[in-house]
C-alpha positions as a printed NumPy array, in Angstrom:
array([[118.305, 158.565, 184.653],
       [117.456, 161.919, 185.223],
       [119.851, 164.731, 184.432],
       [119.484, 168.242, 185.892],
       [121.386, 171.666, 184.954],
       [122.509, 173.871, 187.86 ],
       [124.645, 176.158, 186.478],
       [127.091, 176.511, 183.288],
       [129.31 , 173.315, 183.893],
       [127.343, 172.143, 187.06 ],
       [125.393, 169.219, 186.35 ],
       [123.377, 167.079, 188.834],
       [122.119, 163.443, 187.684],
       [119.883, 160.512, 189.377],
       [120.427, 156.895, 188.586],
       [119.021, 153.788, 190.415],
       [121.473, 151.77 , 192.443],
       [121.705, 148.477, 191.879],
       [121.626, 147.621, 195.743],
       [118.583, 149.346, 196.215],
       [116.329, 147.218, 198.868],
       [112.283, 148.259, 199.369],
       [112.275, 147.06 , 202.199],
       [111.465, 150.28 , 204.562],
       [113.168, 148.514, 207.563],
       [116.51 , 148.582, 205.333],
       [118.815, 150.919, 206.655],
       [116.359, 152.216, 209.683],
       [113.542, 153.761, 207.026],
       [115.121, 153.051, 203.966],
       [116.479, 155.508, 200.807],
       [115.302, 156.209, 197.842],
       [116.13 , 153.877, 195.058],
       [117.383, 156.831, 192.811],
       [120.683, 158.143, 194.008],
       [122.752, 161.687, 192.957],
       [125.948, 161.762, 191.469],
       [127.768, 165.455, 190.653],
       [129.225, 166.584, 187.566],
       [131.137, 169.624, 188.182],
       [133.383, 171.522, 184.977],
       [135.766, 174.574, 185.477],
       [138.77 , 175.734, 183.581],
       [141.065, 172.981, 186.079],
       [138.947, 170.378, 185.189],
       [136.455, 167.85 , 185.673],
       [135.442, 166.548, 189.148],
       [132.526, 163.949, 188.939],
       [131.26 , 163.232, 192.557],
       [130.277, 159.628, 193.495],
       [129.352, 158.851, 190.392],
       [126.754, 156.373, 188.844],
       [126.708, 154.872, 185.262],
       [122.866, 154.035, 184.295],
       [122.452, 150.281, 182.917],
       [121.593, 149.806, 178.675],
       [120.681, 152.644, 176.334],
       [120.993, 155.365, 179.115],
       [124.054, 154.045, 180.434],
       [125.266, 154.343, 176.143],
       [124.237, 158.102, 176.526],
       [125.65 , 158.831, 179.495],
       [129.148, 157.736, 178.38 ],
       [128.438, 159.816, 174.751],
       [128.332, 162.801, 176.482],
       [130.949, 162.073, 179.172],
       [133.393, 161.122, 176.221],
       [132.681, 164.096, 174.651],
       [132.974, 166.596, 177.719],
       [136.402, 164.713, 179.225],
       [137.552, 165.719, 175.088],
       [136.533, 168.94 , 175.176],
       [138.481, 169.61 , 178.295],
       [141.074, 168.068, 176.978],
       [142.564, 166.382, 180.529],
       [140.9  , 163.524, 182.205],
       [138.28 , 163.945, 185.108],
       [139.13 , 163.68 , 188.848],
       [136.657, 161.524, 190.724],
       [135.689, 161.72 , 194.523],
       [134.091, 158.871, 196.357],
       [132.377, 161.168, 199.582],
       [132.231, 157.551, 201.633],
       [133.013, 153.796, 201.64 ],
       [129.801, 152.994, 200.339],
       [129.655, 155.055, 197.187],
       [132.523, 153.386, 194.928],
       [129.237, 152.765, 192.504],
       [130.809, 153.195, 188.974],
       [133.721, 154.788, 190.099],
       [136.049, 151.708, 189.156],
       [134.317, 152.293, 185.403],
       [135.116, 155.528, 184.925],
       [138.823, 155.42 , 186.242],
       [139.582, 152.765, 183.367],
       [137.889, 154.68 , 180.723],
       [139.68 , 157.927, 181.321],
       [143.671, 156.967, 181.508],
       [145.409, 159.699, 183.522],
       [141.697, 160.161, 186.161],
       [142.591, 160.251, 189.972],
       [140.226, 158.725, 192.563],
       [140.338, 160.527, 195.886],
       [138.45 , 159.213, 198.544],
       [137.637, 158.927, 201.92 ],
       [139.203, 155.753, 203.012],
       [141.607, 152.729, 201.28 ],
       [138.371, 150.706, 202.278],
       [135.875, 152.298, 199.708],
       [134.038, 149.908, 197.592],
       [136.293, 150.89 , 194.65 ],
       [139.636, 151.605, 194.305],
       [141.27 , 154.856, 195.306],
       [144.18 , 156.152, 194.246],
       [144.802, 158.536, 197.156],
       [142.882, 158.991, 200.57 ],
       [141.633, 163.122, 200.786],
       [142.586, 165.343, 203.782],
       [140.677, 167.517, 205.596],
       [140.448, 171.264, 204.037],
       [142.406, 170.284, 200.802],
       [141.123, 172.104, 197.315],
       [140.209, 169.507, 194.024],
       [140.007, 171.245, 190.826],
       [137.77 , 174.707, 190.385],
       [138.171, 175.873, 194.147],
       [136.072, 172.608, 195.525],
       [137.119, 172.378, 199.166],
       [136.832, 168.957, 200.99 ],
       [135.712, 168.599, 204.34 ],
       [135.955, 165.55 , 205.92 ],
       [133.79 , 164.162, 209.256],
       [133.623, 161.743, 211.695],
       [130.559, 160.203, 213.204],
       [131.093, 157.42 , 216.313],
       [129.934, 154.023, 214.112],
       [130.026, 155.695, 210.702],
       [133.021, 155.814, 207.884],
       [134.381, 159.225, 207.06 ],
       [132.442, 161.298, 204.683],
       [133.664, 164.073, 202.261],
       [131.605, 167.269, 202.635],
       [132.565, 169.424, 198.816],
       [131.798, 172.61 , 198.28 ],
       [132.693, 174.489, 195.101],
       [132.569, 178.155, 195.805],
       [132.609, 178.653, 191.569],
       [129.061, 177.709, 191.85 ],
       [127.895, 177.692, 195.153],
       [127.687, 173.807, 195.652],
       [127.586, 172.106, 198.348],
       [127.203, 168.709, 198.637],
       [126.576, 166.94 , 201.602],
       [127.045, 163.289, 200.747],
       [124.743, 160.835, 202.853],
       [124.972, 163.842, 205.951],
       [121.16 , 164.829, 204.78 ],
       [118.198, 163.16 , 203.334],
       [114.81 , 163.973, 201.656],
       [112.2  , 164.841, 204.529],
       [109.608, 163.758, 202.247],
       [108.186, 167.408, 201.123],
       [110.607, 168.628, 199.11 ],
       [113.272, 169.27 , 201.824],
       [115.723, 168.037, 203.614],
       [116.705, 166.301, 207.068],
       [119.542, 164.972, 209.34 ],
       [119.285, 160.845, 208.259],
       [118.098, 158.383, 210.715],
       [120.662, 157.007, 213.259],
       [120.076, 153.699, 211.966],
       [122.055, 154.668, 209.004],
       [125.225, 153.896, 211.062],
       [126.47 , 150.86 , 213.185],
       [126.938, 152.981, 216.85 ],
       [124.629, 154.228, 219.264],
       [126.533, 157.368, 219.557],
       [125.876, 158.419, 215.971],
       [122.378, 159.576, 216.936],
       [124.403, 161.761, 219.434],
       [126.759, 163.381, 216.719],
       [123.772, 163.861, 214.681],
       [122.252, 165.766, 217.046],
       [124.742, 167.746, 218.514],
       [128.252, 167.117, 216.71 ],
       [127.175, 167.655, 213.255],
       [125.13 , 171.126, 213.726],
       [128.663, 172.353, 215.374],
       [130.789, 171.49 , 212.239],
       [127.975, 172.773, 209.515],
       [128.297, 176.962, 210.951],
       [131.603, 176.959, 208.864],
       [130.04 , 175.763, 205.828],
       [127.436, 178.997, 206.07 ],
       [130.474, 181.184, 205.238],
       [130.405, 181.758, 201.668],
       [126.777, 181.802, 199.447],
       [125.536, 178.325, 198.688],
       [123.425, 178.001, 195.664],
       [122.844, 174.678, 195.263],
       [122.522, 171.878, 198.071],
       [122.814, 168.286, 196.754],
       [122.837, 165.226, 198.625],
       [123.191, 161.63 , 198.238],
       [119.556, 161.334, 198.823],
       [117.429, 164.16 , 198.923],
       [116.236, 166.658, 195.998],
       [118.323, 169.459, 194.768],
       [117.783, 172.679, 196.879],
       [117.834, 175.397, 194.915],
       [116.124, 177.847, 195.972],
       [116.974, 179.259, 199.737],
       [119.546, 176.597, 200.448],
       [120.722, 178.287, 202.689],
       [117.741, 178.138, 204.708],
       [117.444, 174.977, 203.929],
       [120.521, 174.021, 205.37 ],
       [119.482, 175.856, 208.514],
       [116.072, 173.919, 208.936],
       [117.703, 170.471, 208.277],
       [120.101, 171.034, 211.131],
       [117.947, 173.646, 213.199],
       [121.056, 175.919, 213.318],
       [120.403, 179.22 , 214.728],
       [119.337, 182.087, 212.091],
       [121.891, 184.368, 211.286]])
């Protein structure tokens, strides 16, 4: 597990999934076996994004410190599954902390979910949802939390290999016409997301942007320069 600080109460952590596959003809060319999961704190609350509870003595620290924070707070976390696919430890985590709702994309997410999100609606700390549709792929949840200029971008980007980022292989999803939507759809819906700063960019499957996200947002998606 790797845990990274973004910001006061903005934390960003790795873990490795347990359905990982090597194979570099899974999933068109494959993931990376580590995935990202979101901790984000604010006077509301707690909202932990798709997250992913390490195996053995990390997995012991992990819920140490989660115990402690959810106490601290004093009211349980909300937790938001961004697409079918990421239930992970989200099923965990809703029975440890009595009171936690699970918003998520879809009924069908690997996990349970207590309520499905809508399009533009606000979790706790300002963290707007916005929801997509690709032709052969399950809704995702776009989230981006204004408090500390996050956005995260679910499995809608992926590591280009040099410390960047890029729009995922159409292979990722079951239709022909995603490759279509990737090209053309998605760079339509991301302009509104360019509206207020973004400070850090965190996907599913990439590094942590940083520094320029912004830019880097722009590259992945070869959006016109403001």
């Amino acid at each position: 597990m790797r845990v990274d600080r973004l910001a006061d109460g903005l934390w960003r952590w790795t873990s490795p999934h347990p359905e990982w596959s090597g194979d570099p003809n899974h999933l068109g060319d494959g993931w990376p076996q580590d995935v990202s999961c979101v901790y984000h704190e604010s006077s509301a609350g707690i909202v932990l994004i798709d997250p992913l509870v390490p195996n053995g003595s990390e997995g012991a620290r992990f819920w140490h410190h989660l115990d402690q924070d959810v106490a601290r707070v004093g009211m349980p976390p909300t937790i938001v599954v961004s697409t079918e696919s990421h239930g992970r430890s989200t099923d965990a985590v809703h029975e440890r902390y009595p009171g936690s709702r699970v918003l998520g994309v879809s009924l069908a997410a690997s996990c349970n979910v207590d309520r499905v999100l809508e399009d533009g609606e606000l979790l706790p700390g300002d963290c707007r949802v916005t929801l997509t549709d690709a032709p052969g792929a399950p809704r995702m949840a776009i989230v981006q939390c204004t408090c500390h200029g996050l956005l995260w971008l679910s499995d809608l980007v992926t590591g280009d290999g040099d410390g960047g980022l890029r729009r995922p292989p159409a292979a990722w999803f079951d239709d022909p016409g995603a490759g279509q939507w990737l090209e053309h759809g998605l760079p339509r819906l991301l302009p509104k997301l360019l509206d207020v700063p973004i400070e850090h960019l965190v996907s599913a499957h990439g590094p942590v942007i940083s520094v320029d996200a912004r830019g880097a947002l722009v590259r992945a998606f070869d959006l016109p320069v403001a």
